[in-house]
N, C-alpha and C positions, 0 to 999 in steps of 0.2 A: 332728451329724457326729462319728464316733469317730475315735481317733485309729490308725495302723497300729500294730501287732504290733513293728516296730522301732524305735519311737517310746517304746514305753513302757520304764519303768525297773523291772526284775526288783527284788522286794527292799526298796523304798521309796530316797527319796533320803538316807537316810544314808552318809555315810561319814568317814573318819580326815580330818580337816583333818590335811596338811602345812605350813601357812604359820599363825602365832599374830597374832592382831590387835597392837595396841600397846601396850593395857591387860594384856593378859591376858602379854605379854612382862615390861613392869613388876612386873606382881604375881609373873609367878615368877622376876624378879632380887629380889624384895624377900623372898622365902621365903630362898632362896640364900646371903642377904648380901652382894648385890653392888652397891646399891640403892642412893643417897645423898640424903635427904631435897634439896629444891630442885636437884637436877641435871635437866638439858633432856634430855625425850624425843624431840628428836627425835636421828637417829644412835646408836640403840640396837646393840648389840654383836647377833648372830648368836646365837638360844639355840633351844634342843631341847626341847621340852617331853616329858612323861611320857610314858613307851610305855606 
């Protein structure tokens, strides 16, 4: 069985993630310098990764 014509994703499934895992928020407050060795990940500040 194939799948419909509006089903399928043009292009493949890449695309821009908008939302950063929790690690990957860490590592870039730790490029940053904003980073404090033994402080709690969780309640991480709001950060923008690279455009």
């Amino acid at each position: 069985m194939s799948k419909h014509n509006s089903l399928k994703i043009s292009g493949g499934a890449t695309g821009k993630r908008s939302v950063l895992k929790r690690f990957e928020r860490i590592k870039l407050l730790k490029e940053r310098g904003q980073w404090k060795e033994g402080q709690s990940p969780i309640g991480l500040p709001k950060t923008k990764g690279e455009d």
